[in-house]
OpenMM code with the backbone's topology and positions (N, CA, C; nanometers):
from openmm import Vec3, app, unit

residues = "UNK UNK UNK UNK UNK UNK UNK UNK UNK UNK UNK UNK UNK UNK UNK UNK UNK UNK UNK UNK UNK UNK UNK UNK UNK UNK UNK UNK UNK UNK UNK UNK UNK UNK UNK UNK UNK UNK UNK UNK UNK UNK UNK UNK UNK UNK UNK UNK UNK UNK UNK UNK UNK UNK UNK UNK UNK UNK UNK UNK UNK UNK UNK UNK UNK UNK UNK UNK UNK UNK UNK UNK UNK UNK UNK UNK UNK UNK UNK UNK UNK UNK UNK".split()
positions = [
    Vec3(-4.1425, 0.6197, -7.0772),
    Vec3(-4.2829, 0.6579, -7.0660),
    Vec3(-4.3488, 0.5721, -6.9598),
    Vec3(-4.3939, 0.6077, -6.8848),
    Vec3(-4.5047, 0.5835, -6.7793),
    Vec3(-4.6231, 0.4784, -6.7798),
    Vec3(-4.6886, 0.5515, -6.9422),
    Vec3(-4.8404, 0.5307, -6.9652),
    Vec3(-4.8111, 0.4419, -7.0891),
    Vec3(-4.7316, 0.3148, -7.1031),
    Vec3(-4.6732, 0.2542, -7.2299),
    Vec3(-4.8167, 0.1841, -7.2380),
    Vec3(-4.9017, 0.1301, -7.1384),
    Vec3(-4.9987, 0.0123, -7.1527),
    Vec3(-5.1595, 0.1617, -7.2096),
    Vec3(-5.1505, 0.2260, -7.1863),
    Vec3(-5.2598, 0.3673, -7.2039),
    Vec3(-5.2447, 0.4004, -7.3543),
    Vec3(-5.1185, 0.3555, -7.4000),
    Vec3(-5.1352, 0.4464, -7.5309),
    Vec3(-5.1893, 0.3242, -7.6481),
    Vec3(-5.1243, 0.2213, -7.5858),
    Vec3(-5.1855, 0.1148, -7.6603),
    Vec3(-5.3237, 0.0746, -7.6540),
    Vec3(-5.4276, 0.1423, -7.5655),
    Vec3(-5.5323, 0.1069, -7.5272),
    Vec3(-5.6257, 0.2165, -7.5318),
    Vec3(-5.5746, 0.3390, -7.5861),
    Vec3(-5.6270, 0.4721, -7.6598),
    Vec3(-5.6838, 0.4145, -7.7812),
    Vec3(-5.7738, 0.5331, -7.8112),
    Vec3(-5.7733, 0.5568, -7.9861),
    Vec3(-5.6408, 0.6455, -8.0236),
    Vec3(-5.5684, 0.5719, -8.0769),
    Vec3(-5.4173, 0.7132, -8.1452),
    Vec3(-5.4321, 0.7204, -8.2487),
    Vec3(-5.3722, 0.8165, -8.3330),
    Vec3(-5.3082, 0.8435, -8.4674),
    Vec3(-5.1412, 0.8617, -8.4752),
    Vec3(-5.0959, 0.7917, -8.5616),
    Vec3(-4.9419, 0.7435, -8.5549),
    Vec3(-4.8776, 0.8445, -8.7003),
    Vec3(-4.7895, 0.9089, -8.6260),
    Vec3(-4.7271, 0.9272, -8.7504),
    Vec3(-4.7586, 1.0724, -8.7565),
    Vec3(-4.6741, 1.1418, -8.8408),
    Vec3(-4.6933, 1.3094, -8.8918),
    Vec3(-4.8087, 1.3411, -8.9262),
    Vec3(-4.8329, 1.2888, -9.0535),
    Vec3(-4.9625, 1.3742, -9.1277),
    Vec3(-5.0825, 1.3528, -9.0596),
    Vec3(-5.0845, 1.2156, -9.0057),
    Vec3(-5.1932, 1.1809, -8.9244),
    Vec3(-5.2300, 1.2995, -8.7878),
    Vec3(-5.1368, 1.2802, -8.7561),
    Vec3(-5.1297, 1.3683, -8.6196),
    Vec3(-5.1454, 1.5570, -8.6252),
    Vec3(-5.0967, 1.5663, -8.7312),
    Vec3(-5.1026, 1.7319, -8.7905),
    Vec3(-5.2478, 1.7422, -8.8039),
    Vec3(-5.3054, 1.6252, -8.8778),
    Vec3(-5.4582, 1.6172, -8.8947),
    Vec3(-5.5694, 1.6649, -8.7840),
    Vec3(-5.5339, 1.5545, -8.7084),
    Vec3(-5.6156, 1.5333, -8.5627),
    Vec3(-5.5910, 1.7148, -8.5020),
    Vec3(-5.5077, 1.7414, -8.4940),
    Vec3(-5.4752, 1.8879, -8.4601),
    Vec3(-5.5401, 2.0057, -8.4883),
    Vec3(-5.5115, 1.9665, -8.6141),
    Vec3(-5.6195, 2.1025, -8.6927),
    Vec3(-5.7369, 2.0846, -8.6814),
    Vec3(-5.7529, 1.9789, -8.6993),
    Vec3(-5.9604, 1.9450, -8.6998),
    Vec3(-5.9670, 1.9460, -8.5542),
    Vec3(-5.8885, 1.9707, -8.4294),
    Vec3(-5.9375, 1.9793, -8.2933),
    Vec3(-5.9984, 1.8482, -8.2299),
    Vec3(-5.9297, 1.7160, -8.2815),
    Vec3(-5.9511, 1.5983, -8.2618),
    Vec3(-5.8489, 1.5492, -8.1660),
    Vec3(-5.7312, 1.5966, -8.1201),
    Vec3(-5.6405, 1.5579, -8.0906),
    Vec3(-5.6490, 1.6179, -7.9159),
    Vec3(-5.6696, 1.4945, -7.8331),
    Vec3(-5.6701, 1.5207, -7.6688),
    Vec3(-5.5276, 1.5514, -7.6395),
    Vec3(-5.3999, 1.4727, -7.6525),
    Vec3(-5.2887, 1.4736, -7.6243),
    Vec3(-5.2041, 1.4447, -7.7565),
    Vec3(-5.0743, 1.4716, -7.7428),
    Vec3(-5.0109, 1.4456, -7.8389),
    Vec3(-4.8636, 1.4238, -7.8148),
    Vec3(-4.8000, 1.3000, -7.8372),
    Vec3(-4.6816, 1.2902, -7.7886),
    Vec3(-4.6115, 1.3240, -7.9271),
    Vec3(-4.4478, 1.3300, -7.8906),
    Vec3(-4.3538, 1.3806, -7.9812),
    Vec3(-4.2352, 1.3382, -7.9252),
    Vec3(-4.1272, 1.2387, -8.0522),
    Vec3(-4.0257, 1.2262, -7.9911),
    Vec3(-3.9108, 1.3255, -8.0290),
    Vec3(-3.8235, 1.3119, -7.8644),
    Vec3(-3.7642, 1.4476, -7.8780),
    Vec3(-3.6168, 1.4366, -8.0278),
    Vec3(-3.5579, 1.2908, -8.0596),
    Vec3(-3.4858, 1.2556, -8.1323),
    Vec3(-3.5702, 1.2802, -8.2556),
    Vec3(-3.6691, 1.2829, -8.2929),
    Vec3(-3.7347, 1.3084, -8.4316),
    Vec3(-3.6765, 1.4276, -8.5139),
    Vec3(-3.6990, 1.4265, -8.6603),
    Vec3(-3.6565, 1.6200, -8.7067),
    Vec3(-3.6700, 1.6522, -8.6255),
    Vec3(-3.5918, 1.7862, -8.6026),
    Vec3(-3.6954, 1.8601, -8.6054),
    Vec3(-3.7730, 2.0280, -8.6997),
    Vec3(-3.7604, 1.9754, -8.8253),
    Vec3(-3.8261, 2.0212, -8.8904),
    Vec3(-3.9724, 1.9619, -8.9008),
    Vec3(-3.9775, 1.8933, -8.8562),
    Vec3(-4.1030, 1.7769, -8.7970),
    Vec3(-4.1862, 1.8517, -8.6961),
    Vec3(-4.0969, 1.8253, -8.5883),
    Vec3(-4.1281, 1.8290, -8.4410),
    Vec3(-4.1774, 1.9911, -8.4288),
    Vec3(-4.1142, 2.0501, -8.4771),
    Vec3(-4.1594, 2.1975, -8.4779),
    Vec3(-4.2277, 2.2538, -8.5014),
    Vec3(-4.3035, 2.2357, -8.5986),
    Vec3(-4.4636, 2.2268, -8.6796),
    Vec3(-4.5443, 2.1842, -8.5660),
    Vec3(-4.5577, 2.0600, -8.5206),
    Vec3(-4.6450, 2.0036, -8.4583),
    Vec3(-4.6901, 2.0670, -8.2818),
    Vec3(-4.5187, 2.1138, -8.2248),
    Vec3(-4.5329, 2.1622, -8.1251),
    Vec3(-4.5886, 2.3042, -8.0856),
    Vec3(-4.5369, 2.3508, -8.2311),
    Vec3(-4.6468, 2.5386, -8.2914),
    Vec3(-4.7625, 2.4793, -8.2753),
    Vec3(-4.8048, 2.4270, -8.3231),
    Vec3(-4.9332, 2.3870, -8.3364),
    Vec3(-5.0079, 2.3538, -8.2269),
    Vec3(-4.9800, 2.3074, -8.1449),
    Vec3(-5.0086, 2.2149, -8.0020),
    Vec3(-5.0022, 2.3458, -7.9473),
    Vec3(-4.9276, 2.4012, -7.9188),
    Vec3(-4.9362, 2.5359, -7.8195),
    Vec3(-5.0121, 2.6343, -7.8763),
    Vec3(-5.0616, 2.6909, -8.0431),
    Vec3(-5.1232, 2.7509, -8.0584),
    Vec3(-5.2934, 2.6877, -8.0110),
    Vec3(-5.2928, 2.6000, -8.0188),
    Vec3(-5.4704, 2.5525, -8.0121),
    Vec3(-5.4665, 2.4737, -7.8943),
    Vec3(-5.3903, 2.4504, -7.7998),
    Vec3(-5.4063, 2.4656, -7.6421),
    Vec3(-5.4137, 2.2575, -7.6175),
    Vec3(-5.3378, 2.2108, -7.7325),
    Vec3(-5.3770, 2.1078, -7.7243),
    Vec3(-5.2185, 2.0290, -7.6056),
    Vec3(-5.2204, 1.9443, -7.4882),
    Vec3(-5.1445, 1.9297, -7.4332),
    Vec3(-5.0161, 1.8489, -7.5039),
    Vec3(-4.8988, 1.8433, -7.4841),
    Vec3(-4.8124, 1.8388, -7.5581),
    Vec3(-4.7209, 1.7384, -7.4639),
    Vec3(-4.6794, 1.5948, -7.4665),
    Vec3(-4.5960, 1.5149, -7.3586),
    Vec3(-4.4600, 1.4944, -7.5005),
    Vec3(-4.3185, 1.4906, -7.4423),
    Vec3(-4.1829, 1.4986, -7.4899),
    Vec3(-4.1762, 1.3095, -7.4657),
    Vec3(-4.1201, 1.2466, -7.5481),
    Vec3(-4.0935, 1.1344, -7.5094),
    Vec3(-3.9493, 1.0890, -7.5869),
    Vec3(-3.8688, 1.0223, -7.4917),
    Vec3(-3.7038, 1.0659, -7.5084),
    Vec3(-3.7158, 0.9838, -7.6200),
    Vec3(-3.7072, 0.9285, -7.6854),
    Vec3(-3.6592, 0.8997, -7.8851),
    Vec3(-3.8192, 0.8313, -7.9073),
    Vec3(-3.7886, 0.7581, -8.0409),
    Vec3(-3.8391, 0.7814, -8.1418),
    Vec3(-3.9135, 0.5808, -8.1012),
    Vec3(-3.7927, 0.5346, -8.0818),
    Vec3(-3.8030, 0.4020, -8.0455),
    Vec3(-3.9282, 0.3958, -7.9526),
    Vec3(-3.8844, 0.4848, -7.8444),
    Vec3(-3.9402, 0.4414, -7.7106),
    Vec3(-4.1316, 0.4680, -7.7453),
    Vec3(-4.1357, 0.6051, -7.8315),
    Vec3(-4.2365, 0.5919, -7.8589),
    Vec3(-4.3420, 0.4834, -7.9777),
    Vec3(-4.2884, 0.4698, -8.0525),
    Vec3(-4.3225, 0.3602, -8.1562),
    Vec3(-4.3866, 0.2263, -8.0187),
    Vec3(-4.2607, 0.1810, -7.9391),
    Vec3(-4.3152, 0.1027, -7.8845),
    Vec3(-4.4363, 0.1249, -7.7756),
    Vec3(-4.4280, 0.2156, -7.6792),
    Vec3(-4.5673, 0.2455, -7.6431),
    Vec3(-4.6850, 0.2269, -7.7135),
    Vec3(-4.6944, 0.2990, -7.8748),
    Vec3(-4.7833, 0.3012, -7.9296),
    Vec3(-4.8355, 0.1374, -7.9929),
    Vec3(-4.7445, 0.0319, -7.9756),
    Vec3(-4.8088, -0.0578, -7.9986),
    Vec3(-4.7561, -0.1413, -8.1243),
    Vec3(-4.6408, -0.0480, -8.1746),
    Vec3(-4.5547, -0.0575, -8.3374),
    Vec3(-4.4253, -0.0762, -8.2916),
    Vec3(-4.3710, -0.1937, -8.4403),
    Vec3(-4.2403, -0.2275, -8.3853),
    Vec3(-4.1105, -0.1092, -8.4117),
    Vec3(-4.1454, -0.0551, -8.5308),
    Vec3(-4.0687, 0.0615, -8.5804),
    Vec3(-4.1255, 0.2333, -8.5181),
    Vec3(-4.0235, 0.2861, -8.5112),
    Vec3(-4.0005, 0.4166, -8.4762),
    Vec3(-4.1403, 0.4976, -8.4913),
    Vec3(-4.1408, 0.5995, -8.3944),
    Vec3(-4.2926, 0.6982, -8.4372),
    Vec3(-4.1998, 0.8910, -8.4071),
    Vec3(-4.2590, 0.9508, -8.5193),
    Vec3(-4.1872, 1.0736, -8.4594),
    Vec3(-4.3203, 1.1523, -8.3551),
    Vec3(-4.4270, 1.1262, -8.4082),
    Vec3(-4.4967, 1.1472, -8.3095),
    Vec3(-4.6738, 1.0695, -8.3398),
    Vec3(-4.7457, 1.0919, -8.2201),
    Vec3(-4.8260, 1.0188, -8.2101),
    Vec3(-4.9697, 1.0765, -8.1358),
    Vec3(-5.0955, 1.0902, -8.1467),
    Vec3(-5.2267, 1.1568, -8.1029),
    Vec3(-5.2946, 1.0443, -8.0292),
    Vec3(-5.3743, 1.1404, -7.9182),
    Vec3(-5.4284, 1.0803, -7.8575),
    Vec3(-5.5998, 1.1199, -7.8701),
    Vec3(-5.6750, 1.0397, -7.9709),
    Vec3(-5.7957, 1.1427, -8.0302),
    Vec3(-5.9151, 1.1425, -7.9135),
    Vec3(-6.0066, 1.2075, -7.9217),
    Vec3(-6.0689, 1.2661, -7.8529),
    Vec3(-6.2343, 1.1686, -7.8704),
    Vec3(-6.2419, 1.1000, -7.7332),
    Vec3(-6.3570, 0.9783, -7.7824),
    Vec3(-6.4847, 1.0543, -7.8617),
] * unit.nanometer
topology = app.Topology()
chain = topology.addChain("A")
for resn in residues:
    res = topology.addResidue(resn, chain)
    for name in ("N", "CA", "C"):
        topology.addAtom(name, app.Element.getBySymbol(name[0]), res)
């Protein structure tokens, strides 16, 4: 990832339910997803992202994202909320 110092310096939401949240309520600017996650996970979230037009970034595992976000353990995916 690119933007490792951006995500830590966002408002995010970490994690599934969190992020499914931000989505539905139309809170969610961006939304990353790692591509190693379920994907009985990942699949939900990416329906979702493409139905309500919300932009959608792939980030190669699970690790790489956790650490961007600022956490020492794994993230399957992660929001970028909307100031």
């Amino acid at each position: 990832m690119s933007n490792d110092k951006g995500l830590q310096d966002a408002h995010i939401k970490i994690g599934t339910k969190q992020t499914m949240r931000m989505v539905e309520l139309g809170l969610a600017e961006e939304v990353y997803v790692a591509e190693d996650a379920d994907p009985r996970l990942t699949s939900k979230i990416i329906a979702l992202c493409n139905q309500r037009g919300v932009k959608l970034t792939l980030v190669d595992t699970m690790h790489n994202l956790g650490k961007a976000c600022g956490i020492e353990v794994g993230a399957a995916m992660a929001a970028i909320v909307k100031p």
